[in-house]
PDB file of N, CA, C, O and CB in Angstrom:
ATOM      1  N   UNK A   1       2.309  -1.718  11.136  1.00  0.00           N
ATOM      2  CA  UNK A   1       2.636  -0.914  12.301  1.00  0.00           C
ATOM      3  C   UNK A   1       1.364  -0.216  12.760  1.00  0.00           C
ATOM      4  O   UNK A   1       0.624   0.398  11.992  1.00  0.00           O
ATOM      5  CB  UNK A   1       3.768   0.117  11.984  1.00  0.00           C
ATOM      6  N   UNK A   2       1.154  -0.359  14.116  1.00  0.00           N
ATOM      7  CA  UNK A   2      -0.117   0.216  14.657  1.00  0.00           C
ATOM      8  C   UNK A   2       0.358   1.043  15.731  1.00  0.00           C
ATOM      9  O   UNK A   2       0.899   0.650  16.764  1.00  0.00           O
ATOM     10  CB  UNK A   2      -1.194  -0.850  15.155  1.00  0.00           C
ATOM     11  N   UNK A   3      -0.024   2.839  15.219  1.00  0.00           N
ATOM     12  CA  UNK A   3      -0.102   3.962  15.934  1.00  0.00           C
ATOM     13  C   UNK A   3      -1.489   4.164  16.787  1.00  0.00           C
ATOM     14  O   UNK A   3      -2.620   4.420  16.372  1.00  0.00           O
ATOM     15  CB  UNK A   3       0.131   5.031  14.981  1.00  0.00           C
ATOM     16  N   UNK A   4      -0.965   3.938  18.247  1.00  0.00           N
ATOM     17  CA  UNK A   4      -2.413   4.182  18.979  1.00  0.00           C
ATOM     18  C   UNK A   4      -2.383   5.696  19.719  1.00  0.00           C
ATOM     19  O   UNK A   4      -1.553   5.853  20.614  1.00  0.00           O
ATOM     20  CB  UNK A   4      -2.711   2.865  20.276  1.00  0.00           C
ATOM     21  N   UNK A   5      -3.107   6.600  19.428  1.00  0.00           N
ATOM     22  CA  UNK A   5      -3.778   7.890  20.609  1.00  0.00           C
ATOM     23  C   UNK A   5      -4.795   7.597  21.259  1.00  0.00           C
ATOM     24  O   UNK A   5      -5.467   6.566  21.260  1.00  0.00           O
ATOM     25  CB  UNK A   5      -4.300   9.226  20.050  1.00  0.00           C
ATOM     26  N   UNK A   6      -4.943   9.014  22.101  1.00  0.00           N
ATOM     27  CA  UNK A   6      -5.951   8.912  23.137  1.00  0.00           C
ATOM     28  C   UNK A   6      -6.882   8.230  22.395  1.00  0.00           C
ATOM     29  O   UNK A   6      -6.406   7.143  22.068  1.00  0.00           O
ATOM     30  CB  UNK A   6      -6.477  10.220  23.782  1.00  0.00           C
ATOM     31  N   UNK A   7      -7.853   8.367  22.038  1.00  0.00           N
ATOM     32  CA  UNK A   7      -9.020   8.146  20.967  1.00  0.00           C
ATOM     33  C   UNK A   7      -9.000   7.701  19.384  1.00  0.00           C
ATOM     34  O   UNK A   7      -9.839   7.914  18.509  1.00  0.00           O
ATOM     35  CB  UNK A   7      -9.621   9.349  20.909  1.00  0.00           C
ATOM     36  N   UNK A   8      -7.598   6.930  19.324  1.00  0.00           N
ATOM     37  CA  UNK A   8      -7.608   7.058  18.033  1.00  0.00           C
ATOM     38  C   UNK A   8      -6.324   6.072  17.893  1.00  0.00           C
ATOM     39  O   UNK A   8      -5.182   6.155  18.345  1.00  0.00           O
ATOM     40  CB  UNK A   8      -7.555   8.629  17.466  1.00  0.00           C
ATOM     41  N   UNK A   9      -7.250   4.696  16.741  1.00  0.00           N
ATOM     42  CA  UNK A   9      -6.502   3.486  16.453  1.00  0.00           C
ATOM     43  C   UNK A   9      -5.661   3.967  14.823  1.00  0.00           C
ATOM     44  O   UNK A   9      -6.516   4.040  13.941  1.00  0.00           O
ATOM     45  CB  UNK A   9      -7.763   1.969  16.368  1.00  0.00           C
ATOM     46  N   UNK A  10      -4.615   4.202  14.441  1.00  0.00           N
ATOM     47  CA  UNK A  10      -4.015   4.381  12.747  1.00  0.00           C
ATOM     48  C   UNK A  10      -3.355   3.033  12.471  1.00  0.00           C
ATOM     49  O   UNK A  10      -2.522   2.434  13.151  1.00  0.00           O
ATOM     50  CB  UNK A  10      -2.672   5.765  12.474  1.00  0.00           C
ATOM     51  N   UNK A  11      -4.037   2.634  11.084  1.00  0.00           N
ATOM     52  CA  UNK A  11      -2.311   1.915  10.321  1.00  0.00           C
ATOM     53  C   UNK A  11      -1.950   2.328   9.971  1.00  0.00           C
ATOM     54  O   UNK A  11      -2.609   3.187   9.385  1.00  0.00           O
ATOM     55  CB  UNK A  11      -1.856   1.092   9.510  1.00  0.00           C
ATOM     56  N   UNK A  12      -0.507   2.373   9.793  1.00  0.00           N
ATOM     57  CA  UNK A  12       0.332   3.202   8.740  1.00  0.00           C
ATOM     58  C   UNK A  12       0.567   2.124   7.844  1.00  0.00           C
ATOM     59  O   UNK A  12       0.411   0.966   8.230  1.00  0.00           O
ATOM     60  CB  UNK A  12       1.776   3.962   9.266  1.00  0.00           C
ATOM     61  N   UNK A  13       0.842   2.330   6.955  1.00  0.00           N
ATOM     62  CA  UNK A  13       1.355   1.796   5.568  1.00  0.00           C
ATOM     63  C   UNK A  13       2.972   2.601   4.708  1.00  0.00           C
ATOM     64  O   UNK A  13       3.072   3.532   3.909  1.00  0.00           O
ATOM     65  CB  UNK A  13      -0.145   2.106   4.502  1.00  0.00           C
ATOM     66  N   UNK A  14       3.844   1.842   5.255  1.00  0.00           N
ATOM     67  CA  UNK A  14       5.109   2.779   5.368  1.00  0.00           C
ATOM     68  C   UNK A  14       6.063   1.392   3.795  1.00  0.00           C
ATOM     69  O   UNK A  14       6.244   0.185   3.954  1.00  0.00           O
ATOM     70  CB  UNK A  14       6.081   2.839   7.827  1.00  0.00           C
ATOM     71  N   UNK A  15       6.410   2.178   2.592  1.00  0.00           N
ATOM     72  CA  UNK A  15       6.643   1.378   1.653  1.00  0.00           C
ATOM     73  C   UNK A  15       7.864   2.397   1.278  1.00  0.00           C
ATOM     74  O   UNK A  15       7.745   3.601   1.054  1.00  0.00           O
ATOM     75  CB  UNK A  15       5.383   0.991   0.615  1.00  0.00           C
ATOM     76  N   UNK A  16       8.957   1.698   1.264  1.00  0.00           N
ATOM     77  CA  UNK A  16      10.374   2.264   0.440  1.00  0.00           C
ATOM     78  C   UNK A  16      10.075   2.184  -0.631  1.00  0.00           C
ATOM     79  O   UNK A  16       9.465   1.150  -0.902  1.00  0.00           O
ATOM     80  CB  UNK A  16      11.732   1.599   0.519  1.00  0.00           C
ATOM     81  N   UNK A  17      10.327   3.215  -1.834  1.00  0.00           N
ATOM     82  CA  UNK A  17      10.319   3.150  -3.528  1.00  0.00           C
ATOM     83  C   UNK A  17      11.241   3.828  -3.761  1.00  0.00           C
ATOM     84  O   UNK A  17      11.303   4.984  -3.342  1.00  0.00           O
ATOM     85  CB  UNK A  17       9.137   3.658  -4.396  1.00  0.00           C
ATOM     86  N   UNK A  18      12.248   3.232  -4.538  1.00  0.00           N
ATOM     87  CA  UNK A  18      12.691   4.206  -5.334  1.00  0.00           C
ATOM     88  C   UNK A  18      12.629   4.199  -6.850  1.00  0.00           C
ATOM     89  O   UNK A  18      12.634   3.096  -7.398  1.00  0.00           O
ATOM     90  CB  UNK A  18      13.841   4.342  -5.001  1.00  0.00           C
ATOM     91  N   UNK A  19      12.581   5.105  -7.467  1.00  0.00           N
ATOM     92  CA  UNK A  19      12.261   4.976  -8.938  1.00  0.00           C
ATOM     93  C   UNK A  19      13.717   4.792  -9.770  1.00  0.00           C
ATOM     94  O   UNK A  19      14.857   5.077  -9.401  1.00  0.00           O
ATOM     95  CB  UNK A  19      11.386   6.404  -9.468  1.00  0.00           C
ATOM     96  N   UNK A  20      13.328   4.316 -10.798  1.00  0.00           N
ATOM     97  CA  UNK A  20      14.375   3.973 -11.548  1.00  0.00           C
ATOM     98  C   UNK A  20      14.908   4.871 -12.361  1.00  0.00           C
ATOM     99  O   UNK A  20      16.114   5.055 -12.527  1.00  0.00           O
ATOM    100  CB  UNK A  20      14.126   3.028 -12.190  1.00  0.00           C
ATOM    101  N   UNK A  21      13.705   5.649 -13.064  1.00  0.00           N
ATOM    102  CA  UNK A  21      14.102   6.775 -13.637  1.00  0.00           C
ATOM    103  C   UNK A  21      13.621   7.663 -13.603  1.00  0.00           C
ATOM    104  O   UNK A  21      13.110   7.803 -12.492  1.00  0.00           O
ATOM    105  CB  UNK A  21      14.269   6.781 -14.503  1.00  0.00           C
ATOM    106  N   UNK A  22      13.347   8.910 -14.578  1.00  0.00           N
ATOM    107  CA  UNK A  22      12.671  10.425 -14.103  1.00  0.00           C
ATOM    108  C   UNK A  22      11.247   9.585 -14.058  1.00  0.00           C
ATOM    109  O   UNK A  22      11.167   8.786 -13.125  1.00  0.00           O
ATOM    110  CB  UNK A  22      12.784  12.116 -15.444  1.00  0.00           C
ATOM    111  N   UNK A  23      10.507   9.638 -14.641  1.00  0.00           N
ATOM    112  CA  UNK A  23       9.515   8.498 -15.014  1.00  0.00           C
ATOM    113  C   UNK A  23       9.050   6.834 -14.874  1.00  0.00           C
ATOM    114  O   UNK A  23       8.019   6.278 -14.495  1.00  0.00           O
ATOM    115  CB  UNK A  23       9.657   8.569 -15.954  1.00  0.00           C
ATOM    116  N   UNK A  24      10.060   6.469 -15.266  1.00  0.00           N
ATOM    117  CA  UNK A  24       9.669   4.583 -15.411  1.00  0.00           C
ATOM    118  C   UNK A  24       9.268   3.965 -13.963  1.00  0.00           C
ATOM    119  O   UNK A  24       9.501   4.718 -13.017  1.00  0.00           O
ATOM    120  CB  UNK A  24      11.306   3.482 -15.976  1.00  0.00           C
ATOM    121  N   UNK A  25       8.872   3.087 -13.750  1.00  0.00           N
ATOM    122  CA  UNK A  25       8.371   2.520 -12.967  1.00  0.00           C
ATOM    123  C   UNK A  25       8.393   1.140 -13.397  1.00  0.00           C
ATOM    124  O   UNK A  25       7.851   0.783 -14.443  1.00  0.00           O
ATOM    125  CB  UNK A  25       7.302   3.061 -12.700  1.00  0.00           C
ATOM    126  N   UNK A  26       9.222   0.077 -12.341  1.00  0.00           N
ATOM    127  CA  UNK A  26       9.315  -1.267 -13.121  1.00  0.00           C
ATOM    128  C   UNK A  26       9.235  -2.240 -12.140  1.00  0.00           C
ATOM    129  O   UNK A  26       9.406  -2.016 -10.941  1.00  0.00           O
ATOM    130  CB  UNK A  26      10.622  -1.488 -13.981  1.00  0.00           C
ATOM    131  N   UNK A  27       8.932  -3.512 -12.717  1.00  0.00           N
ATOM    132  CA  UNK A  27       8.913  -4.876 -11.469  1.00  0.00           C
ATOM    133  C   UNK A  27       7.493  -4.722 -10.645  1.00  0.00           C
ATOM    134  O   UNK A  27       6.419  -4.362 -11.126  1.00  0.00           O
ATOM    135  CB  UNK A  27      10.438  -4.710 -10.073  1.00  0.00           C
ATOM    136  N   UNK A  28       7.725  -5.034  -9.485  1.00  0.00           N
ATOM    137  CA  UNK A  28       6.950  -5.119  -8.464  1.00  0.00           C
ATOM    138  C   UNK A  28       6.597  -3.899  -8.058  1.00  0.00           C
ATOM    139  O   UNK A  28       5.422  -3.593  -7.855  1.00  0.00           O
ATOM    140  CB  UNK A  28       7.446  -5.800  -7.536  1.00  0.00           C
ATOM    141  N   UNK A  29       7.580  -3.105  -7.908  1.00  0.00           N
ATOM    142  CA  UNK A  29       7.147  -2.076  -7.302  1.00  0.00           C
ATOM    143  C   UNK A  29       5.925  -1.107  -8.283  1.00  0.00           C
ATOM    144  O   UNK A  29       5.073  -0.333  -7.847  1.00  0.00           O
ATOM    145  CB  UNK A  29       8.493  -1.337  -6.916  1.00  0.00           C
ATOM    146  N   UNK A  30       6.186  -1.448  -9.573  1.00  0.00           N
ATOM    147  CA  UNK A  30       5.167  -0.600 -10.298  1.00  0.00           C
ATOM    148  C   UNK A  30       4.130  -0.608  -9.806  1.00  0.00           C
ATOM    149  O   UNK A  30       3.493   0.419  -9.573  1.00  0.00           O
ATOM    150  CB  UNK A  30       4.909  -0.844 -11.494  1.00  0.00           C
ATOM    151  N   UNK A  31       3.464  -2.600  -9.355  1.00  0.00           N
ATOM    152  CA  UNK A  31       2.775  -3.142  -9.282  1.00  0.00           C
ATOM    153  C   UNK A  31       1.877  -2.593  -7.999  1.00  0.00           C
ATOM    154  O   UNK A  31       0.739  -2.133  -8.097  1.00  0.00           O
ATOM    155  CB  UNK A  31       3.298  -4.224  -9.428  1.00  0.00           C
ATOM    156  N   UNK A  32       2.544  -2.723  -6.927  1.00  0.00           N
ATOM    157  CA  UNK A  32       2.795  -2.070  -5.873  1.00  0.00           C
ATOM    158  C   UNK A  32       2.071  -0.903  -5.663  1.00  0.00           C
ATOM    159  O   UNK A  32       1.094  -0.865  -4.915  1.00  0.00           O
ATOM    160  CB  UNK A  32       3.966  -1.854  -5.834  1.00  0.00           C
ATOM    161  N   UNK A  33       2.508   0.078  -6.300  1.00  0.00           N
ATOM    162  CA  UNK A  33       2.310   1.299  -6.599  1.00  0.00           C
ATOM    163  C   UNK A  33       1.169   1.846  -6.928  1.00  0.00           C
ATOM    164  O   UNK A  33       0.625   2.823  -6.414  1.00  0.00           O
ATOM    165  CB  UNK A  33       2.953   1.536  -7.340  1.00  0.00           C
ATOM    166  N   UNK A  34       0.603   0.786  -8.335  1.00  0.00           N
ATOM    167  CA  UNK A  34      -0.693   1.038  -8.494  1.00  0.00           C
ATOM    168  C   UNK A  34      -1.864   0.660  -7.671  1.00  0.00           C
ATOM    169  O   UNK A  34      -2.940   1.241  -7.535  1.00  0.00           O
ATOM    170  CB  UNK A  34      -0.882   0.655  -9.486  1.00  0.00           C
ATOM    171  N   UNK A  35      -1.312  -0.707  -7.026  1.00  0.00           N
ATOM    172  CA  UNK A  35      -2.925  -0.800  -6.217  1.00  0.00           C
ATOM    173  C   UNK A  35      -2.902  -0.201  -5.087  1.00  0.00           C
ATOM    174  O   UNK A  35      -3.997  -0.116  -4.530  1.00  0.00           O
ATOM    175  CB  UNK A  35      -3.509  -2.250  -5.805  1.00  0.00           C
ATOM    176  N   UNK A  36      -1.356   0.576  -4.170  1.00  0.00           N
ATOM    177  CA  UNK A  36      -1.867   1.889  -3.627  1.00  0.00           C
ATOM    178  C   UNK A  36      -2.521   2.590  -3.955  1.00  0.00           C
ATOM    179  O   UNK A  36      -3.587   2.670  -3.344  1.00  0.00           O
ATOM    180  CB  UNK A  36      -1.331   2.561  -3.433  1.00  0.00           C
ATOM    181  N   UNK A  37      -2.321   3.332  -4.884  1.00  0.00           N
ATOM    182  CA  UNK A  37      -2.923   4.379  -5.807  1.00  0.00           C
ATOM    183  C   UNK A  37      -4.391   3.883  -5.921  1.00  0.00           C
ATOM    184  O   UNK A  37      -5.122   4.835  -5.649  1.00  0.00           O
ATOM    185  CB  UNK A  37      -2.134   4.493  -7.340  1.00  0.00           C
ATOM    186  N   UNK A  38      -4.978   2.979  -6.161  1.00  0.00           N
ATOM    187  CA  UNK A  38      -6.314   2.389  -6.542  1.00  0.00           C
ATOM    188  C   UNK A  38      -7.077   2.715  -4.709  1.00  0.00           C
ATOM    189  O   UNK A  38      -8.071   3.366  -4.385  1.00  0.00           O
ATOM    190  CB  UNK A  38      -6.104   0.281  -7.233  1.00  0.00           C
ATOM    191  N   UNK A  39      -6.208   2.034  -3.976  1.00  0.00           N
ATOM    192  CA  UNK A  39      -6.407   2.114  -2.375  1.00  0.00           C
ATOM    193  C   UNK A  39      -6.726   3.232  -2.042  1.00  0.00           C
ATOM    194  O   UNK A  39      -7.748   3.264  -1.358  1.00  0.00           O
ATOM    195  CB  UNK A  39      -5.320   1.813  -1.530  1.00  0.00           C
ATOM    196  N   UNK A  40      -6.073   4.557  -2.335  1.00  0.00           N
ATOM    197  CA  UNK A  40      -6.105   5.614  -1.771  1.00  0.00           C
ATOM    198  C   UNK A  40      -7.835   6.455  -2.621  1.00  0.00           C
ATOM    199  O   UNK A  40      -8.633   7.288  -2.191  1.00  0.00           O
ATOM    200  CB  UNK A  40      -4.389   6.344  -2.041  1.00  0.00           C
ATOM    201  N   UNK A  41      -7.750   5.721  -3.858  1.00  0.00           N
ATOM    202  CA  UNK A  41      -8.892   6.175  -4.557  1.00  0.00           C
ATOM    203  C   UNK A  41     -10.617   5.599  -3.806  1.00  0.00           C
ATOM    204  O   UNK A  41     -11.648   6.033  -3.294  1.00  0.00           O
ATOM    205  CB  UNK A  41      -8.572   5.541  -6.198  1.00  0.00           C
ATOM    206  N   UNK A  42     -10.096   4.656  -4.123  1.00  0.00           N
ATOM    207  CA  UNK A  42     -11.332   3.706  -3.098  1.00  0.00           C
ATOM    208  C   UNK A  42     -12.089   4.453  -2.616  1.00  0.00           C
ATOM    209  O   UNK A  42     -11.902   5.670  -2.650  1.00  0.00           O
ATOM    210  CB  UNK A  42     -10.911   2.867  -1.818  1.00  0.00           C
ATOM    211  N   UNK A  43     -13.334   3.782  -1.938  1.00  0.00           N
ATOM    212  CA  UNK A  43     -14.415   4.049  -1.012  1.00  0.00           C
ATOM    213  C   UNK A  43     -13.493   3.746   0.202  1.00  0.00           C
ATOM    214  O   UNK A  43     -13.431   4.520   1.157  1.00  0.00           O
ATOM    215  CB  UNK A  43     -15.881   3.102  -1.190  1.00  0.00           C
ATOM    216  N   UNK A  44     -12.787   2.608   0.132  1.00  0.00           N
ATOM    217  CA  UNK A  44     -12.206   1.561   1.245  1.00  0.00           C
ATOM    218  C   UNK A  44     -11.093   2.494   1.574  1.00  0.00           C
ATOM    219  O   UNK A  44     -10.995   2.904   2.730  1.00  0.00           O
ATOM    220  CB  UNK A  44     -11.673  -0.149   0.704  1.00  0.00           C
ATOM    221  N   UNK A  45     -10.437   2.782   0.868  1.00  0.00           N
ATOM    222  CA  UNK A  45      -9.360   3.257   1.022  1.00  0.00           C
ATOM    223  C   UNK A  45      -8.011   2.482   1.035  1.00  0.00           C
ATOM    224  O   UNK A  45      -7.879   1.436   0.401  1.00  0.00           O
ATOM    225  CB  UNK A  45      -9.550   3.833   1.963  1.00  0.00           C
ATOM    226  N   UNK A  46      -7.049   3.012   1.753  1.00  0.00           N
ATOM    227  CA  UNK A  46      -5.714   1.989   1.730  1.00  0.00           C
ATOM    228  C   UNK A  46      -6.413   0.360   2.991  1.00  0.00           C
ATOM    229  O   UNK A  46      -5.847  -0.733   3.004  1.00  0.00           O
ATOM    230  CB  UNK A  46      -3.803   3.260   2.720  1.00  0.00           C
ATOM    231  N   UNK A  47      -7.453   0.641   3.707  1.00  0.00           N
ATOM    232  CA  UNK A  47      -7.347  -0.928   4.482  1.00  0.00           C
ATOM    233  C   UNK A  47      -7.460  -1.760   2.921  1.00  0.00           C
ATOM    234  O   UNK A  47      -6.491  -2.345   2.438  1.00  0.00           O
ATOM    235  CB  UNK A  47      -9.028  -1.414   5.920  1.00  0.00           C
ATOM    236  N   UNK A  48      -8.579  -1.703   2.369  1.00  0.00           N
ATOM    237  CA  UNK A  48      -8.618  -2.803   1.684  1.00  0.00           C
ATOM    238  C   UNK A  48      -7.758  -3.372   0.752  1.00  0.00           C
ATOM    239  O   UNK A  48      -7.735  -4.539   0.360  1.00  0.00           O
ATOM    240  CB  UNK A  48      -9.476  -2.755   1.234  1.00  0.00           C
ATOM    241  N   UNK A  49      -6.906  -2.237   0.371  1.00  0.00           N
ATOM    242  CA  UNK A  49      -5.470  -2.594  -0.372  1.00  0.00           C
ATOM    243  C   UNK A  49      -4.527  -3.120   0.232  1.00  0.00           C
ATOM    244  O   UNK A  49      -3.644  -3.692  -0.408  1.00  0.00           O
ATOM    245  CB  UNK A  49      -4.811  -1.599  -0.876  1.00  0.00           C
ATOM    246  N   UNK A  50      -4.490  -3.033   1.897  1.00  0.00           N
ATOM    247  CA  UNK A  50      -3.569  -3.751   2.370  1.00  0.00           C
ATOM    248  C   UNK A  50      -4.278  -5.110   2.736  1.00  0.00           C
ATOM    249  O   UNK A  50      -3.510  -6.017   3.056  1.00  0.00           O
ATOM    250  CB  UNK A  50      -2.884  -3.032   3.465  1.00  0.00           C
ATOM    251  N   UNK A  51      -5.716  -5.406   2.738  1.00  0.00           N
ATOM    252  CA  UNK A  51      -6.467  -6.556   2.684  1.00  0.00           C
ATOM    253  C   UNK A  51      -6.172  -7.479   1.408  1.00  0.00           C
ATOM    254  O   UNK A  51      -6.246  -8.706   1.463  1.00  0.00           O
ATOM    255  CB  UNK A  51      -7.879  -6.142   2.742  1.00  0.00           C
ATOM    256  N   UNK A  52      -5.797  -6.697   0.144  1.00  0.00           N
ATOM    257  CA  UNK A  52      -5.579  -7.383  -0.995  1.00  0.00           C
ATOM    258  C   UNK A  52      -3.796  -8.022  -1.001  1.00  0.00           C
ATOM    259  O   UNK A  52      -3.510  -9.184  -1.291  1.00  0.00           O
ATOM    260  CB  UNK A  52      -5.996  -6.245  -2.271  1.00  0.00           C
ATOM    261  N   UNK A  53      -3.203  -7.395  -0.773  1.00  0.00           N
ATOM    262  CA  UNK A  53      -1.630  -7.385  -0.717  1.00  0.00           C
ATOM    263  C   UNK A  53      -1.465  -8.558  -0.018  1.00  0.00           C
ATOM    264  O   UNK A  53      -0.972  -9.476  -0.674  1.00  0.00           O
ATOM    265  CB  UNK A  53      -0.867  -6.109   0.014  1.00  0.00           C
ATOM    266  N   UNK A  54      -1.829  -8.859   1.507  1.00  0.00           N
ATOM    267  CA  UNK A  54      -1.931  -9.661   2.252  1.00  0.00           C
ATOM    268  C   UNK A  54      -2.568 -11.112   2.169  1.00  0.00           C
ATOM    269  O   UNK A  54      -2.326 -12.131   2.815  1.00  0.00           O
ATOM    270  CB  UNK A  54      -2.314  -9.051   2.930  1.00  0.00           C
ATOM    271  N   UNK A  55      -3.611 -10.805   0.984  1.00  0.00           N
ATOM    272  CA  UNK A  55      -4.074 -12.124   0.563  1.00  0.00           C
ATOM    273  C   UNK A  55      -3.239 -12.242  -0.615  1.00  0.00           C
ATOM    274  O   UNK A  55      -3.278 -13.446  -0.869  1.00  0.00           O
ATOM    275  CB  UNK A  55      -5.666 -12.287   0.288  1.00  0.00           C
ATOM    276  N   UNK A  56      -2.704 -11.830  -1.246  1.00  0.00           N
ATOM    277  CA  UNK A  56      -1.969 -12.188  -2.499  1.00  0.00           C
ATOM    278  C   UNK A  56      -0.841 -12.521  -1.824  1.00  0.00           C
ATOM    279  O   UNK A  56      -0.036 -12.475  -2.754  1.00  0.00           O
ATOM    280  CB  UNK A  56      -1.777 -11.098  -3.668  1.00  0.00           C
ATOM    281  N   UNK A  57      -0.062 -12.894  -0.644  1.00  0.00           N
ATOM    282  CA  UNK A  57       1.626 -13.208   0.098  1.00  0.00           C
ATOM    283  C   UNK A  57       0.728 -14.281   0.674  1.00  0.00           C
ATOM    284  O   UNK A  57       1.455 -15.231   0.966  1.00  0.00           O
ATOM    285  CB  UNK A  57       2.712 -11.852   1.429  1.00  0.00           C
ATOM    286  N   UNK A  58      -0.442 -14.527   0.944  1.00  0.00           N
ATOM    287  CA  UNK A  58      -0.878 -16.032   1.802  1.00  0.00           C
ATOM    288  C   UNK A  58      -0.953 -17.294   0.224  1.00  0.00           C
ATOM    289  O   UNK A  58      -0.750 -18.508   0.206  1.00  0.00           O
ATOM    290  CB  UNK A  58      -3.100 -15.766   2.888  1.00  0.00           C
ATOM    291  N   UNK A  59      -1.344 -16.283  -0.977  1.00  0.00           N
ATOM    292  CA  UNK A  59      -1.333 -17.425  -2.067  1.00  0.00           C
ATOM    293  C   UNK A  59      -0.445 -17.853  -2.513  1.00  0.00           C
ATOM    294  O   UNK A  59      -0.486 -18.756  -3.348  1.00  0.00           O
ATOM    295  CB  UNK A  59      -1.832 -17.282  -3.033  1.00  0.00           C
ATOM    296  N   UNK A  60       0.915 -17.164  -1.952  1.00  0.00           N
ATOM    297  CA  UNK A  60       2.411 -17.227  -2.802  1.00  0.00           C
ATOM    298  C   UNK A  60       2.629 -18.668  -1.801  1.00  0.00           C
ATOM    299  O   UNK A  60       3.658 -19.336  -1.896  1.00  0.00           O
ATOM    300  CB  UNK A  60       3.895 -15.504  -2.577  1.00  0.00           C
TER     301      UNK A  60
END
C-alpha cells in the first residue's frame, strides 16, 4: 500500500498477528516477525525486509 503527501512518498507495511500465547510465537508468523524486527533494526530498514519477503514468495 502506497501513502502519497504533498512531498512525501510512504510504504506502509500493515501485517495481522496474533499471538498464540502470553509469549509463544509459532509457524510463519514467528518467522515473519523476526525479519521485521531485523528490518526495523537495519541500516535499510523495513524496505529491504520487504525486498527479502518478496523475493522469498517469487522462489515459492
Amino acid at each position: 500500500r502506497v501513502v502519497e503527501e504533498v512531498d512525501t512518498k510512504c510504504h506502509l507495511l500493515y501485517i495481522k498477528y496474533q499471538c498464540t500465547g502470553a509469549t509463544k510465537k509459532s509457524g510463519l508468523s514467528k518467522d515473519l516477525m523476526e525479519l521485521v524486527h531485523e528490518g526495523m533494526l537495519s541500516p535499510h530498514g523495513l524496505s529491504s525486509t520487504v525486498d527479502n519477503i518478496k523475493r522469498r514468495r517469487e522462489k515459492r
